[in-house]
C-alpha positions in Angstrom: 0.0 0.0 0.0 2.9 2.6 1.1 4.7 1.6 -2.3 0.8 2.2 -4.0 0.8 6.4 -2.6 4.7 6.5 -3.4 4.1 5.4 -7.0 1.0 7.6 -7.6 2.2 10.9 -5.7 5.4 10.7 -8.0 3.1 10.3 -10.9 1.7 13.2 -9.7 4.7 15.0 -9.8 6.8 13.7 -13.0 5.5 15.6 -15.7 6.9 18.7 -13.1 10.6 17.0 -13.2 12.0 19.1 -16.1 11.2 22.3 -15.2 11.9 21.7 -11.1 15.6 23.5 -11.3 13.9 26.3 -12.7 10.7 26.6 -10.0 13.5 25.7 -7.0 14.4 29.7 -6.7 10.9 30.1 -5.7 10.4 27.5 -2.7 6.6 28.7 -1.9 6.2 27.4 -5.2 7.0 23.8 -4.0 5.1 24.5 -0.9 2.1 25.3 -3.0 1.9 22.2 -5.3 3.1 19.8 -3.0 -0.1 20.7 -0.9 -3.0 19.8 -2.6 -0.8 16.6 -3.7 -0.5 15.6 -0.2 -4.1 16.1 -0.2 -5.2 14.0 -2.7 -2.6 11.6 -1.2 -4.5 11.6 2.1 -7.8 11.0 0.4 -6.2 8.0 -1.3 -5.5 6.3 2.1 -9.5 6.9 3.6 -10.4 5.7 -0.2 -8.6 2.8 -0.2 -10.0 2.1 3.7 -13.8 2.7 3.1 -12.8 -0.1 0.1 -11.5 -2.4 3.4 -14.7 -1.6 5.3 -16.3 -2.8 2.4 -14.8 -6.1 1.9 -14.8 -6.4 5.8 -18.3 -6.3 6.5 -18.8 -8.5 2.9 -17.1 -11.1 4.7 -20.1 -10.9 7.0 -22.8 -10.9 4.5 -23.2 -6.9 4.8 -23.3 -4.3 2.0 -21.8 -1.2 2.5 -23.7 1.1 1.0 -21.5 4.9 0.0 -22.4 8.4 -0.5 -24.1 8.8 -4.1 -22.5 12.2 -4.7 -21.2 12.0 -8.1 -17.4 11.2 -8.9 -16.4 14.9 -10.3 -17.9 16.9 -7.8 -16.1 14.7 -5.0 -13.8 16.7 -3.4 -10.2 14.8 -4.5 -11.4 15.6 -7.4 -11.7 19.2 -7.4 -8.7 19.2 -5.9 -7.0 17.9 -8.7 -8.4 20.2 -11.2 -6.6 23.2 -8.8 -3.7 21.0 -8.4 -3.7 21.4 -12.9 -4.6 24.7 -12.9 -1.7 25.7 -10.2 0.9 23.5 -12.7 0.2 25.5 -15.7 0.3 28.9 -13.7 3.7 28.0 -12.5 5.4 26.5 -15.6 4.0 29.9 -17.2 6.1 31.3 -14.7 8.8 29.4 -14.9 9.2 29.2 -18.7 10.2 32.7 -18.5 13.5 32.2 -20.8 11.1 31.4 -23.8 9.3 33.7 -26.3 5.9 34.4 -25.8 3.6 32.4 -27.6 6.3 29.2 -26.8 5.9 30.2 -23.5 1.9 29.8 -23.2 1.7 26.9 -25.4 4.4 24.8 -23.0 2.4 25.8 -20.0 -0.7 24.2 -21.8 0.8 21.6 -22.7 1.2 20.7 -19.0 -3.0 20.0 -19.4 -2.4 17.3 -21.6 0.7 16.0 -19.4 -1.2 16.2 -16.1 -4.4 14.6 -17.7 -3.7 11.1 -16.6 -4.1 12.0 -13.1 -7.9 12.9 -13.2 -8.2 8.9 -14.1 -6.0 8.0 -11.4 -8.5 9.9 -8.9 -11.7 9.0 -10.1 -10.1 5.6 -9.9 -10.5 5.5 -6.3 -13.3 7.7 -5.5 -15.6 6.2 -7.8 -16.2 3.8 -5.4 -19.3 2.2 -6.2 -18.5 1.1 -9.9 -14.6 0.7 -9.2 -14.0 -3.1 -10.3 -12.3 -3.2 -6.9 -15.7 -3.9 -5.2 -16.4 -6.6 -7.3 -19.9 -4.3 -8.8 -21.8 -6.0 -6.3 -23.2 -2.3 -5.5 -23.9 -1.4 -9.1 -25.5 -4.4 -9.7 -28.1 -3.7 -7.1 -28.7 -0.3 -8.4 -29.1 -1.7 -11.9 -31.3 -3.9 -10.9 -32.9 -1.1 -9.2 -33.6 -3.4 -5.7 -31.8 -3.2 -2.6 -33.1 -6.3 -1.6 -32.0 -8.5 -4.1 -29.6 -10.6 -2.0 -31.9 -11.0 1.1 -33.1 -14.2 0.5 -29.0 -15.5 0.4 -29.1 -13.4 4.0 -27.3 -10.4 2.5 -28.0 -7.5 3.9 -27.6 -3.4 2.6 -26.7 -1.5 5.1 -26.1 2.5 4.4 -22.9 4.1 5.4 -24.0 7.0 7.4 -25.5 4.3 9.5 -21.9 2.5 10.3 -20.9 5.6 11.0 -22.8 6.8 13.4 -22.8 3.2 15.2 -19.5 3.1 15.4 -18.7 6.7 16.6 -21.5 6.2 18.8 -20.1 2.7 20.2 -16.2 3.6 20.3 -16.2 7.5 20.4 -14.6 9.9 17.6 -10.7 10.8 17.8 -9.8 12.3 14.8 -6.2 10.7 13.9 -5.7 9.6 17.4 -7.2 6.4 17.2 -8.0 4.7 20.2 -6.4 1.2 21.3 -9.7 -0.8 20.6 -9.7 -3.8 22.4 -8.6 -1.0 25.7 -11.7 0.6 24.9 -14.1 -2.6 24.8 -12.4 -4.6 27.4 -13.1 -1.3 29.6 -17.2 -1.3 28.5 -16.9 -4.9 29.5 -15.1 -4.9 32.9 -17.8 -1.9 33.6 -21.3 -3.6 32.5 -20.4 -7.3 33.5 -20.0 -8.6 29.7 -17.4 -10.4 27.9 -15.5 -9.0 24.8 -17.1 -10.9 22.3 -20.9 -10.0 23.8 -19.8 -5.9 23.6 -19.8 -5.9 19.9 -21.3 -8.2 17.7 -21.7 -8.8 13.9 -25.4 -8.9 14.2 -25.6 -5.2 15.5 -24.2 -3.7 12.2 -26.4 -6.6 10.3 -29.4 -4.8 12.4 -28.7 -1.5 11.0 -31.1 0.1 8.1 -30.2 1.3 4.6 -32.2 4.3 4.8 -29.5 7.4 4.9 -29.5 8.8 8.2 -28.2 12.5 9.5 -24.5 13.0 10.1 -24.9 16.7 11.6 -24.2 15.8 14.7 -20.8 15.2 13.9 -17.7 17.9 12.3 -16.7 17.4 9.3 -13.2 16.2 10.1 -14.9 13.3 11.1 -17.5 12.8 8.6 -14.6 12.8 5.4 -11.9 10.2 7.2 -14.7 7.5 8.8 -13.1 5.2 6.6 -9.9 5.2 8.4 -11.5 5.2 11.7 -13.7 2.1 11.0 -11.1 0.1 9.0 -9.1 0.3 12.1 -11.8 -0.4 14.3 -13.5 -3.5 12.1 -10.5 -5.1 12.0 -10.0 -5.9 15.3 -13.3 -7.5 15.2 -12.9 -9.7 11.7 -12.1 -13.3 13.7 -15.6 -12.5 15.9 -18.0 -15.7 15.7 -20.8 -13.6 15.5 
C-alpha cells in the first residue's frame, strides 16, 4: 500500500521534473503544489480504507452502501483540477526564458501532461462502480432493488448508518485512534459482559439502509470514517458472530 501512494504521488509529480531547477528559486512554489498533492494523497489512504470496510463487512454478508455524490464533484477531485490549474500557472512562470507564444503553449501543454491523473482519482473515488468492489453495488442499483440478496441473508446497510454506530459505540478521535480492544475490554469490565458479547456482527447486520443524519458530527470526522472504521472493524474480523 505505502509503495501504491509512493508510486501515484510521484506520478503526480513527473510531468513537473523538467522544469523543477527552474521553479526551485521560488520555494513557496514547491510549498504550493506539493499541498494539494498531499491532499489528494491523504484521500487516497481513507479511499482505499472505506474499500477495506467494504470487503470487511462483505465477509459478513453486509453491504456497505456509500455516499451517491457524483465522482467529479467529490472533493479529490476538485482538488485535482486546482492542483492542474496551479501547474500550468507555474510553468508559465517558470518558462520565462522562452518567447511568448512558446511560452503559453508549453504551460498548456502541461493539461495534456497532467491529464492522466484525473483517471487515477476518479479511480478511487468512484467507489461504487470501481471493479475493486467486485460491482456487487452497481449491480443492485441496476437492478434497481436493494433487496435482491436478502433471500441468500445479504443485507444493505447505508454508510452513514456505520458511521454513526461506530462513533456512537467507540467515540470519535480524529487521527488519534484509540487502542480498541482497551476501549471494549473497559465497556466490559464496567457492565459485567465479555469482549465478544460488547460488539457483535449482528448489530451492524441490524442497521437500516435508509440514509441517516450525520450533523451531529464535524466534518473532520465525517470525510476520514473510513480510516476510523477500518481500524476499528478489524480488530473485530475473527468474531464468531
Amino acid at each position: 500500500y505505502q509503495r501504491r501512494v509512493h508510486g501515484t504521488a510521484f506520478q503526480f509529480c513527473a510531468p513537473l521534473l523538467p522544469i523543477i531547477d527552474q521553479l526551485t528559486s521560488r520555494w513557496w512554489v514547491l510549498i504550493v503544489i506539493w499541498t494539494p498533492v498531499a491532499i489528494i494523497m491523504l484521500s487516497y489512504w481513507e479511499y482505499y480504507s472505506r474499500k477495506c470496510v467494504w470487503y470487511i463487512c462483505l465477509c459478513r454478508g453486509i453491504i456497505i452502501e456509500f455516499d451517491k455524490t457524483r465522482w467529479f464533484l467529490r472533493v479529490p477531485f476538485l482538488i485535482n483540477i486546482l492542483l492542474v490549474v496551479l501547474i500550468v500557472i507555474f510553468v508559465y512562470i517558470g518558462s520565462s526564458s522562452d518567447s511568448g507564444w512558446s511560452r503559453i503553449f508549453r504551460a498548456l501543454m502541461m493539461i495534456p501532461a497532467m491529464g492522466f491523473t484525473f483517471g487515477l482519482v476518479k479511480n478511487f473515488v468512484d467507489l461504487e462502480v470501481a471493479p475493486s468492489l467486485l460491482t456487487v453495488n452497481m449491480w443492485m442499483i441496476l437492478m434497481e432493488d436493494l433487496e435482491i440478496g436478502a433471500t441468500k441473508g445479504w443485507k444493505v446497510v447505508n454508510y452513514t448508518q456505520l458511521l454513526t454506530f461506530v462513533y456512537k459505540e467507540f467515540g470519535t478521535g480524529g487521527l488519534s485512534l484509540p487502542v480498541v480492544t482497551d476501549i471494549v475490554d473497559a465497556a466490559a469490565d464496567a457492565t459485567g459482559m465479555s469482549t465478544e458479547r460488547k460488539f457483535s456482527w449482528n448489530k451492524i447486520y441490524a442497521l437500516d439502509e435508509k440514509e441517516v443524519s450525520i450533523d451531529q458530527f464535524n466534518i473532520w470526522h465525517r470525510v476520514t470514517w473510513g480510516s476510523r472504521c477500518n481500524a476499528i472493524l478489524n480488530n473485530f474480523m475473527n468474531l464468531s458472530e
